[in-house]
C-alpha positions in Angstrom: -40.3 52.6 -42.0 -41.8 56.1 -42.2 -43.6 56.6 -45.7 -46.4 58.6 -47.6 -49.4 56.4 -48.4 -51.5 56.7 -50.6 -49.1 57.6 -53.3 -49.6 60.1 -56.6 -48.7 58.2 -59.4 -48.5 58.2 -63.1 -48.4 55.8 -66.3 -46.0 55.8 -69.0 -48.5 57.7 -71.5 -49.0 60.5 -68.9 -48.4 63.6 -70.7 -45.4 65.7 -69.7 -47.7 68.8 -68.5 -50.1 66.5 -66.5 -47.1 65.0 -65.0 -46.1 69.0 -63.7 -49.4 69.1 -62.4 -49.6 66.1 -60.7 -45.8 66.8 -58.6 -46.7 70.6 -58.0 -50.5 69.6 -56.8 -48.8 66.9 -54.6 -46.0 69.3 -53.1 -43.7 66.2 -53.6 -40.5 66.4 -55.5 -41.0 63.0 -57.3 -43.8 60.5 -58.2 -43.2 56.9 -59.8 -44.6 55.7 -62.5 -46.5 52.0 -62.6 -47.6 49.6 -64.7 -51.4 48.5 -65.1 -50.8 45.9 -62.6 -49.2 48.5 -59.7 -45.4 47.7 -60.3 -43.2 50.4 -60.2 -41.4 50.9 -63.7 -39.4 54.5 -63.2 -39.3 57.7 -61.1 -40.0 61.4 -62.7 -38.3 64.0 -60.4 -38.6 67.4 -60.6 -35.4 67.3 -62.2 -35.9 64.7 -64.8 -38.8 67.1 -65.4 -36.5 70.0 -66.0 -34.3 67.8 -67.9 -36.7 66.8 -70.4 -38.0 70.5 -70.9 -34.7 71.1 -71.9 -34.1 68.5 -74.6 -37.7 69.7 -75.7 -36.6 73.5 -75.9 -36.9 74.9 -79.5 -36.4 78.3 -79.0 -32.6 78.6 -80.3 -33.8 76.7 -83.4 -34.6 78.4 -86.5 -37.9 78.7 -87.9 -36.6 76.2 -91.4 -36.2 73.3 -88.9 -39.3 73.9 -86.5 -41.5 71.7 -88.0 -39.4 68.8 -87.5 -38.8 69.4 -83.7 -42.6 69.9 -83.1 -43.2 66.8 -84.6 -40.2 65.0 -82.8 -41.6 67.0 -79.5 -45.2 65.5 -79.8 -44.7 61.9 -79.0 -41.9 62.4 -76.3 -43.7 64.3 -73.8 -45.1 62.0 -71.7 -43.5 60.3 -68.1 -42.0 57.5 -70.5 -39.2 59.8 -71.9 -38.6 61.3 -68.9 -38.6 58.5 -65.9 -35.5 57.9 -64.7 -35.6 53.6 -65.1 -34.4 50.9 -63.5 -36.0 52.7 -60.5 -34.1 52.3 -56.8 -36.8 50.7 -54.6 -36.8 49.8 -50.9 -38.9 47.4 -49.1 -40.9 48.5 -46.4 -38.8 47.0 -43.2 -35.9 48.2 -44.4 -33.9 50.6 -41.5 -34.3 54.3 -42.1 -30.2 54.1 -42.3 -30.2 51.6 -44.7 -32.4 54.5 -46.7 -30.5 57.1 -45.8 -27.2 55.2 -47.2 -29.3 54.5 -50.8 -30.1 57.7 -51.0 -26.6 59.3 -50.4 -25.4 56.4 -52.5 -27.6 57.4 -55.4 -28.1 61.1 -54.9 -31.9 60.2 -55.4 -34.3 62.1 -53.1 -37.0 59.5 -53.1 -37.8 55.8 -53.2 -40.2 53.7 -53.7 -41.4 50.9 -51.1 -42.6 48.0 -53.0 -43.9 44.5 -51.8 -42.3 41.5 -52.7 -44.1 41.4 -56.2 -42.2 45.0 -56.8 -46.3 46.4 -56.6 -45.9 50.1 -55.0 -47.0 50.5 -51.7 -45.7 53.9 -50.8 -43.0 56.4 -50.8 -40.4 57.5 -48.8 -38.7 61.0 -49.4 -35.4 62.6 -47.6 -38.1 65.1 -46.1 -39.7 62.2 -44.6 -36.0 61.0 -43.1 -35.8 64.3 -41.8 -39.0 64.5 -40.2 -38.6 61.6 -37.5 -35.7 64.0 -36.2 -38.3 66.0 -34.9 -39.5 63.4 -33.0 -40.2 64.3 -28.7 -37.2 63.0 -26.6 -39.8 61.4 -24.5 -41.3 59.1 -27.3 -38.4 57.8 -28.2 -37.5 56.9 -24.6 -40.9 55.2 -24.4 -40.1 52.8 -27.5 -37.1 52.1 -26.5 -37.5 51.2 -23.1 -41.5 49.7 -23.8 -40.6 48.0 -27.6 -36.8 47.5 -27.7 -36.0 46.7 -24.1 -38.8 44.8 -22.9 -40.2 43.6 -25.7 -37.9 42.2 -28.2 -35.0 41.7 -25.7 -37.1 40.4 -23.1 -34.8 42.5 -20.7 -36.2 44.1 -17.3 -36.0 47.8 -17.8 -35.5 48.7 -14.4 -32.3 47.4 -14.9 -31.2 49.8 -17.4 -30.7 53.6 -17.2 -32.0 55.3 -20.3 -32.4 59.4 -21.0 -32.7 60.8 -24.4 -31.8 64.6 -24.8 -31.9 66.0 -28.5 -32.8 63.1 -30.2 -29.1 61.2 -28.5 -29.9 58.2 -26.5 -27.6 57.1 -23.4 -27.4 53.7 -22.3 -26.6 52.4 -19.0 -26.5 48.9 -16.9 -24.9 45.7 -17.3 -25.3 43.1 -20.1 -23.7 39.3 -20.1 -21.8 39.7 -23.3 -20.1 42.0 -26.1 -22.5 40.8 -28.6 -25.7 40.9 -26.9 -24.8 44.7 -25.9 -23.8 45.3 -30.0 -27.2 44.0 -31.2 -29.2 46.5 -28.1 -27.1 49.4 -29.4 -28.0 48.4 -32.8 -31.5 48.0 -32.6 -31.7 51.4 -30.2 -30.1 53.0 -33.3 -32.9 51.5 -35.6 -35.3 53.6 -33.4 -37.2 56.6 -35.4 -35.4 60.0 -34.2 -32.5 58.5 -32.8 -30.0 60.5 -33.6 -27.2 58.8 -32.0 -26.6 56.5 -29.2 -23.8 57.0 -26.4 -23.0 53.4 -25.1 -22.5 53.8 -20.9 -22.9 49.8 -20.8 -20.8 47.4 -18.8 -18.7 44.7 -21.2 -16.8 42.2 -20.7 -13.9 43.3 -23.2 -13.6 47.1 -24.0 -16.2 48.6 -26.9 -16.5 51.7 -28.4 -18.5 54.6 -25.9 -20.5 55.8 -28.6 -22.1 54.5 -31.9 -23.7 56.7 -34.9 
């Protein structure tokens, strides 16, 4: 999976203005927040950032009740009141479609990746999703021919033929069987910058030409 590493963080007692600082130093649109031992614990967004402002805002109030809301102000600014928690996570093998589809799901614009303690190892953002779309046509040719092919399908390339134009892959040749010919098409799918695949193979039984 394609993520930023190392990651800007922030603890629960971060103050709210250090936490601006920290997103608009970063140019990143969200950073999570962790505990002392590196587990992810909640997510401050830009928007939760805005959000929190807003509760905050004492301008419409009148002067008689100020001195409560600076004192109720004081001790809320800081990441705690403002994280969004649980936090959506995402471990690091997972399928940039499977992260695309939490993300829609959600309507979060980043996740975490944690380990299999929940300890943060990095981040992945939709502008990171949209960057492997800008990936050479020839690259992805290359993995999929030298990694997907060859390598974990132990299939001899030469009897395929593969072209990539704008990021769509096209797949041609003969396989055995419907279900060894679903699980190429998947994993060519898998492939960072693939933006779709259009299935030329030979079947046995009748499959759709072309998979998203």
């Amino acid at each position: 999976m394609v993520r930023t590493t190392p990651v800007v963080t922030v603890r629960r007692d971060t103050p709210f203005k250090d936490v601006v600082a920290r997103v608009r130093a970063a140019l990143v649109s969200a950073v999570p927040v962790i505990d002392d031992c590196g587990r992810v614990i909640g997510m401050v967004s830009e928007a939760d950032l805005l959000a929190g402002k807003a509760r905050w805002d004492c301008g419409s109030l009148h002067l008689a009740g100020w001195r409560h809301c600076r004192d109720r102000r004081g001790p809320a600014a800081t990441a705690a009141t403002v994280m969004t928690s649980p936090v959506m996570t995402i471990r690091p093998e997972a399928p940039l479609a499977e992260t695309a589809r939490l993300m829609c799901r959600h309507r979060v614009t980043s996740l975490a990746v944690v380990d299999t303690a929940g300890r943060l190892i990095g981040i992945v953002s939709q502008g990171d999703l949209l960057d492997t779309f800008t990936r050479p046509d020839e690259e992805i040719q290359r993995e999929v021919i030298q990694d997907v092919i060859t390598r974990d399908f132990l299939f001899d390339p030469r009897s395929f033929v593969i072209t990539v134009r704008d990021g769509i892959v096209t797949l041609s040749g003969e396989l055995e069987s419907d279900a060894v010919g679903c699980s190429l098409v998947e994993a060519v799918c898998a492939v960072q910058g693939v933006v779709a695949v259009q299935d030329h193979l030979r079947y046995t039984r009748s499959r759709l030409s072309q998979r998203f």
